[in-house]
N, C-alpha and C positions, 0 to 999 in steps of 0.2 A: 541115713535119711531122717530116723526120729530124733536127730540131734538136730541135723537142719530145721524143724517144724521147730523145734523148742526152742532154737536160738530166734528163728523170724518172730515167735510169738513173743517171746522175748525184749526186743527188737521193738517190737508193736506195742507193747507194754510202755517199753522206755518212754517210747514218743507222747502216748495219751498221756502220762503221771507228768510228763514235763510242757504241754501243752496244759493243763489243767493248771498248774503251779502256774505258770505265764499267764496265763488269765486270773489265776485267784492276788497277781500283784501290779495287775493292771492299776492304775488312777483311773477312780472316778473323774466323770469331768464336771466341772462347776456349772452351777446354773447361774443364769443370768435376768436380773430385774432391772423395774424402769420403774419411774414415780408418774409417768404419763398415764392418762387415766384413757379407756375405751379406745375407738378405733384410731387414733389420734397419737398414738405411741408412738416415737421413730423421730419426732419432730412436725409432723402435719397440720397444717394451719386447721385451728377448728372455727374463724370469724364470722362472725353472723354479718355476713353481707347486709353494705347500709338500701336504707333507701333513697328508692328514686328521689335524685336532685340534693342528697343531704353530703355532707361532705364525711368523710368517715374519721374514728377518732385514731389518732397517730398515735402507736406505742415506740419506746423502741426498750427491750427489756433485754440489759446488757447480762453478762455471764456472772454466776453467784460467786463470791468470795467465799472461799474454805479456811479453816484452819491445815498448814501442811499435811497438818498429821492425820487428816481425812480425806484428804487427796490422795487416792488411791485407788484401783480396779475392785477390790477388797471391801466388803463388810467393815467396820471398821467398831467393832462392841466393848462395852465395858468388861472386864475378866475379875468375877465375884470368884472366881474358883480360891479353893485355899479362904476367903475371907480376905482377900486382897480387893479392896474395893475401890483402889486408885491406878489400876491396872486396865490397860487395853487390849485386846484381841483380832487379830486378823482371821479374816471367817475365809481361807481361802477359796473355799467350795461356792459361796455366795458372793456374786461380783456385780457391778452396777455397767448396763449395757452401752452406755458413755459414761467420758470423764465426769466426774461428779458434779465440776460447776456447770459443764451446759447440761447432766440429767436435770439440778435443780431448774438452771435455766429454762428450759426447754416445757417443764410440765410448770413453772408459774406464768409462762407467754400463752400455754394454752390455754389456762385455766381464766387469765383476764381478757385474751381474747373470747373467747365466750361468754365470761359476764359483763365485759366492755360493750360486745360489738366491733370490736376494735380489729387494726389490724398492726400486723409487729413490724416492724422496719428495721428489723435489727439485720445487718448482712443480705439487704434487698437493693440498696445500690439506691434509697428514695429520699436523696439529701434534698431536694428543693420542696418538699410538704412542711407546714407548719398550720396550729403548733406541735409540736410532737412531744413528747411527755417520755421523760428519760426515766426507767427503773434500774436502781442499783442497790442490790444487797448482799448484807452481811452475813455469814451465820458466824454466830459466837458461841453457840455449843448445836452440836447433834452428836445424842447419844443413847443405848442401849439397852437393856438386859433381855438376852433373848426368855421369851415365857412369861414374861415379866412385866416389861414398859419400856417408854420410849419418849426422847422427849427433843426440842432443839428451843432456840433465843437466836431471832433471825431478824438484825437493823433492816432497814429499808427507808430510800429519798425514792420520792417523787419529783423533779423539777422541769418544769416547761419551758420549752423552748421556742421562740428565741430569748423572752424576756425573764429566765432564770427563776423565778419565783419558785418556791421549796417549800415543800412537805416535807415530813420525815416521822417514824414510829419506829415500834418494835410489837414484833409477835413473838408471844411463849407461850410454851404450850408442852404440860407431859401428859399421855395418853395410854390405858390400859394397849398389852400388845400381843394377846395369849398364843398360846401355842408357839413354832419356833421363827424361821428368818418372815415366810408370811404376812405373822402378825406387825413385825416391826415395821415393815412396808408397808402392809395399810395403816399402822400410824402415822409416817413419813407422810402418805398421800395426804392425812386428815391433816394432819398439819401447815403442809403446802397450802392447800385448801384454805386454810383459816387466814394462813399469811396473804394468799392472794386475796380475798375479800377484804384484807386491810387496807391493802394497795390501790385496791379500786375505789375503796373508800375514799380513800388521801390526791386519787388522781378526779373523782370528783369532784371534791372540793375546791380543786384549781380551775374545773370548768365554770364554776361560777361567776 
């Protein structure tokens, strides 16, 4: 009988120390960010409805161009470790909540939709509005140091349609990004931020 108690406790034993083990090599699971600022995150039109009798200002703000090697679910950071400072890092843990060109996309339509008044016409099906004023941009660097800083060089045209007339610039911009994945996102956001006030700028200019 006191062999059977000591084998079940036994038994019992085995199971907690190998439950315990199974949990302690579990994966964490990654977390997930957006460059969408406030309630507006997900894609949500934020357009300041025009007024009465005015005609509203047509965007259509096409998907961002990435370099491949930033197209990815993935963080995607500089890797100082070692003193290797021409190295890249994938931040498995830290992943962008869409593909990366429509996250950029998606938080520069809101961003000019709100300081436009404007509304986006991109994938609404609203080809017979003019004029409409096409956004398309480049990035040609986004890059990291997590704790560190954060920086990107992002082309962008403006061109009206129907009559094609073009704008075009560049925003750069490196920005303190303390502490870890956090800080580099709300660099990213200040960033977006700066690039889309370009843009507004360069699509006002065509309203005149």
């Amino acid at each position: 009988m006191m062999n059977r108690i000591h084998a079940t406790r036994a038994c019992a034993l085995a199971a907690l120390l190998a439950a315990t083990m199974l949990a302690g090599c579990a994966s964490p699971e990654p977390r997930y960010y957006t460059l969408a600022q406030g309630p507006a995150a997900g894609g949500a039109s934020v357009a300041t409805p025009a007024a009465p009798n005015t005609e509203p200002l047509w965007i259509e703000v096409a998907p961002v161009r990435v370099p491949e090697r930033l197209n990815r679910p993935q963080f995607v950071v500089r890797d100082t470790r070692n003193g290797n400072d021409a190295g890249l890092r994938l931040l498995d843990l830290s992943r962008w909540s869409s593909p990366l060109p429509e996250e950029m996309r998606d938080a520069l339509s809101q961003r000019l939709q709100a300081s436009l008044g404007a509304v986006d016409t991109y994938q609404q099906g609203l080809a017979d509005v003019a004029p409409v004023y096409r956004i398309t941009t480049d990035v040609v660097r986004l890059d990291a140091d997590i704790g560190q800083r954060a920086g990107a060089t992002i082309n962008w045209t403006v061109r009206r349609l129907p009559d094609g007339k073009v704008v075009s610039g560049r925003t750069q911009a490196d920005l303190a990004a303390p502490g870890e994945i956090e800080g580099v996102v709300a660099a990213y956001r200040e960033i977006l931020s700066g690039a889309a006030g370009d843009i507004a700028a360069g699509v006002q200019s065509l309203r005149r």
